[in-house]
C-alpha positions in Angstrom: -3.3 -16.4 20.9 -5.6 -13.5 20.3 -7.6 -13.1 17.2 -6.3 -11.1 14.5 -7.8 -7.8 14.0 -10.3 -6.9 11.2 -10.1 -4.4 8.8 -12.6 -1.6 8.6 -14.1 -0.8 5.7 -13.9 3.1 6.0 -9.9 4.7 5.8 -8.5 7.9 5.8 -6.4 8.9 2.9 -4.9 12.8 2.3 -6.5 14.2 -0.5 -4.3 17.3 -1.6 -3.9 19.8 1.8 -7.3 17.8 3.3 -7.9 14.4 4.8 -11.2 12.3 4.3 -12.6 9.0 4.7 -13.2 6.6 1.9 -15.2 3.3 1.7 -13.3 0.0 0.5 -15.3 -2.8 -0.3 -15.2 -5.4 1.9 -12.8 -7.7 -0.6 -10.3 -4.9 -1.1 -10.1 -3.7 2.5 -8.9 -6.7 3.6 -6.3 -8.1 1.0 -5.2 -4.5 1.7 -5.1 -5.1 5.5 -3.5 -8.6 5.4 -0.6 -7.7 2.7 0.4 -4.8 4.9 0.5 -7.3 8.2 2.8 -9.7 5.9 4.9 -6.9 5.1 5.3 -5.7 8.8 5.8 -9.1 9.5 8.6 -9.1 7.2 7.1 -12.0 5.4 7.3 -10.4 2.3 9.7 -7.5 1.0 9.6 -3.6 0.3 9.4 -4.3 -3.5 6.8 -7.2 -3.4 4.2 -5.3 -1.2 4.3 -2.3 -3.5 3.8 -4.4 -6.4 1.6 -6.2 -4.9 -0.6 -3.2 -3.6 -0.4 -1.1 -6.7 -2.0 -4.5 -8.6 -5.0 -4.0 -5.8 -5.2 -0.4 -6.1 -5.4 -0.6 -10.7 -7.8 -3.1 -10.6 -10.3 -0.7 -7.9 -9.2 2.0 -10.0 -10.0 0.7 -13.2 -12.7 -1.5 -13.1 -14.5 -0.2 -9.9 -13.9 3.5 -10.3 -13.7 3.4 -14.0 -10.4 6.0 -13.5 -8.4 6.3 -17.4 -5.4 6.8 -14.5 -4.9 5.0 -11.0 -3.4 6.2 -7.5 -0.2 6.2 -7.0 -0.3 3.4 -3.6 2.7 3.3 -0.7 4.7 6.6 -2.1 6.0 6.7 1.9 7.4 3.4 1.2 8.5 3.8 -2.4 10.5 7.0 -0.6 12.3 4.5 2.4 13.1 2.5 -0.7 14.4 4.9 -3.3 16.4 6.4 -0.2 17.8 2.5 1.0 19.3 2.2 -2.4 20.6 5.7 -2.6 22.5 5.0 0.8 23.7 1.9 -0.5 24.9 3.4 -3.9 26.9 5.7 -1.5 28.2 3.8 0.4 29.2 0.9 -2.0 27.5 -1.6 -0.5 24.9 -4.2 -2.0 
Protein backbone atom coordinates (compact mmCIF):
# COMPACT_ATOMS: atom_id res chain seq x y z
CA UNK A 1 0.00 0.00 0.00
CA UNK A 2 1.51 3.28 -0.91
CA UNK A 3 2.15 6.01 1.49
CA UNK A 4 -0.35 8.61 1.97
CA UNK A 5 0.46 11.93 0.56
CA UNK A 6 1.57 14.96 2.58
CA UNK A 7 0.06 18.11 2.74
CA UNK A 8 2.00 21.20 1.57
CA UNK A 9 2.12 23.87 3.57
CA UNK A 10 1.57 26.64 0.77
CA UNK A 11 -2.32 26.64 -0.99
CA UNK A 12 -3.94 28.61 -3.36
CA UNK A 13 -7.14 30.31 -2.38
CA UNK A 14 -9.21 33.02 -4.79
CA UNK A 15 -9.06 36.22 -3.28
CA UNK A 16 -11.79 38.44 -4.97
CA UNK A 17 -11.13 38.28 -9.17
CA UNK A 18 -7.17 37.08 -8.20
CA UNK A 19 -5.69 33.80 -6.96
CA UNK A 20 -2.58 33.66 -4.42
CA UNK A 21 -0.78 31.42 -2.37
CA UNK A 22 -1.08 31.32 1.36
CA UNK A 23 1.01 29.62 4.16
CA UNK A 24 -0.69 27.14 6.70
CA UNK A 25 1.08 26.16 9.54
CA UNK A 26 2.14 22.93 9.59
CA UNK A 27 -0.75 21.82 12.30
CA UNK A 28 -3.55 23.36 10.32
CA UNK A 29 -2.44 22.18 6.90
CA UNK A 30 -2.77 18.87 7.69
CA UNK A 31 -5.99 18.45 9.92
CA UNK A 32 -7.16 20.36 6.82
CA UNK A 33 -5.67 17.74 4.35
CA UNK A 34 -6.75 14.64 6.38
CA UNK A 35 -10.55 15.81 7.03
CA UNK A 36 -10.97 16.48 3.42
CA UNK A 37 -9.49 12.66 2.58
CA UNK A 38 -12.19 11.42 5.21
CA UNK A 39 -14.70 13.23 3.51
CA UNK A 40 -13.80 11.93 -0.07
CA UNK A 41 -13.54 8.78 1.55
CA UNK A 42 -17.01 9.16 2.53
CA UNK A 43 -16.04 8.48 6.05
CA UNK A 44 -17.64 11.35 7.26
CA UNK A 45 -20.72 13.47 5.77
CA UNK A 46 -21.27 16.85 3.80
CA UNK A 47 -22.54 18.52 7.08
CA UNK A 48 -19.77 17.17 9.52
CA UNK A 49 -16.79 18.17 7.24
CA UNK A 50 -18.11 21.68 7.01
CA UNK A 51 -18.55 21.92 10.62
CA UNK A 52 -15.74 20.48 11.18
CA UNK A 53 -13.58 22.78 8.80
CA UNK A 54 -15.17 26.00 9.67
CA UNK A 55 -14.13 25.05 13.61
CA UNK A 56 -10.33 24.87 11.91
CA UNK A 57 -10.69 27.87 9.89
CA UNK A 58 -12.29 30.25 13.42
CA UNK A 59 -9.74 29.18 15.47
CA UNK A 60 -6.74 30.32 12.62
CA UNK A 61 -8.83 33.17 12.20
CA UNK A 62 -9.24 34.22 15.51
CA UNK A 63 -6.51 33.40 17.49
CA UNK A 64 -3.70 33.25 14.75
CA UNK A 65 -4.82 36.03 12.50
CA UNK A 66 -6.49 37.97 15.15
CA UNK A 67 -9.58 38.53 12.37
CA UNK A 68 -13.00 40.28 14.58
CA UNK A 69 -14.66 38.00 11.48
CA UNK A 70 -13.51 34.50 9.95
CA UNK A 71 -13.66 32.99 6.31
CA UNK A 72 -16.43 31.68 5.14
CA UNK A 73 -14.60 27.65 4.45
CA UNK A 74 -16.26 24.96 1.73
CA UNK A 75 -18.99 27.49 0.17
CA UNK A 76 -18.64 24.95 -3.09
CA UNK A 77 -19.73 22.43 -0.80
CA UNK A 78 -22.20 24.31 1.28
CA UNK A 79 -23.72 25.10 -2.52
CA UNK A 80 -23.92 20.87 -3.48
CA UNK A 81 -25.57 20.81 -0.13
CA UNK A 82 -28.07 23.62 -0.09
CA UNK A 83 -28.92 22.39 -3.75
CA UNK A 84 -29.19 18.32 -2.47
CA UNK A 85 -31.89 19.49 -0.11
CA UNK A 86 -33.57 21.79 -2.54
CA UNK A 87 -33.89 18.74 -5.09
CA UNK A 88 -35.10 16.64 -2.38
CA UNK A 89 -37.68 19.32 -1.16
CA UNK A 90 -38.84 19.03 -4.84
CA UNK A 91 -39.15 16.14 -5.29
CA UNK A 92 -40.65 14.97 -1.92
CA UNK A 93 -38.23 12.75 -0.98
CA UNK A 94 -36.09 12.53 2.37
Amino acid sequence: MPAEPEPSLFQKIKAGENEVYVYLPEEYSHEAFFLGARYQRAEIPALKAIETMQGLANQLCYYELKLSEPFQVLQFLRDESAESTDDEAASGMP
